[in-house]
C-alpha positions in Angstrom: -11.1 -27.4 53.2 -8.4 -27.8 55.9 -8.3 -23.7 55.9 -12.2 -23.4 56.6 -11.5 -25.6 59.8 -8.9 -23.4 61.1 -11.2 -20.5 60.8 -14.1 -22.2 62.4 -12.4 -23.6 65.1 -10.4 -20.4 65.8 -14.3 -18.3 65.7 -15.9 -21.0 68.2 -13.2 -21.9 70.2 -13.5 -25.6 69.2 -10.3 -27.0 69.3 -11.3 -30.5 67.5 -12.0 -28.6 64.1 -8.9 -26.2 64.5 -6.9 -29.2 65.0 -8.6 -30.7 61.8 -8.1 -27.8 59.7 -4.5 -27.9 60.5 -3.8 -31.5 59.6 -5.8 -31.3 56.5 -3.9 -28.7 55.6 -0.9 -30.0 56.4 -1.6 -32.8 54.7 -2.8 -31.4 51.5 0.5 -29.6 51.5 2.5 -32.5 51.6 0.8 -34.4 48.8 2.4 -31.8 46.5 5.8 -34.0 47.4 4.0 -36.9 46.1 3.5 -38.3 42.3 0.1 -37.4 40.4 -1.8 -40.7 40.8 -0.5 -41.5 44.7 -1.3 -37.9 46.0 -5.1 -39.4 46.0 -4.3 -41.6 47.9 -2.5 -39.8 50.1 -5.3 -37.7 50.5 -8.2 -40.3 51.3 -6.2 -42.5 53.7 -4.9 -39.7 55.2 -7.6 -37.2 55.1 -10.5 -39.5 55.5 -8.8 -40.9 58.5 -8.5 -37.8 60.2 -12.1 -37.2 59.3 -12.8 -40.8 61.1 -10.9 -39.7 64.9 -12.7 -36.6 64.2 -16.1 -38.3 63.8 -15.3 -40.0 67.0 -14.3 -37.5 69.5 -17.0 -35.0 68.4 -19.1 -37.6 69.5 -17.6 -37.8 72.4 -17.3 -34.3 73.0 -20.8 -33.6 72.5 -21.4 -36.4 75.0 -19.6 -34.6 78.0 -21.7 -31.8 77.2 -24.7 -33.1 76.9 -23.7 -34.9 80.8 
């Protein structure tokens, strides 16, 4: 998933999603470091928080272009 991000962020020039891509990727890659049952947990704190600033400052993105 992180890999689709850095290709739509690199095609639109949105630098939120690139930034996404790359820390879900990152991320993903490090859980291969981690046990089998922690690595999903790794993954949902960890992912799902990045999904949660995301959420946030697309908001607040779309907002200063909307102004």
């Amino acid at each position: 998933m992180g890999l689709t991000y850095i290709a739509e962020g690199a095609v639109r020039r949105n630098a939120l999603h690139y930034n996404l891509g790359t820390w879900l990727a990152l991320v993903a890659a490090a859980t291969l470091f981690v046990t089998a049952p922690g690595f999903f947990g790794v993954l949902a704190v960890l992912g799902g928080g990045a999904y949660a600033v995301a959420a946030v400052l697309e908001g607040r993105r779309l907002d200063s272009l909307a102004a």
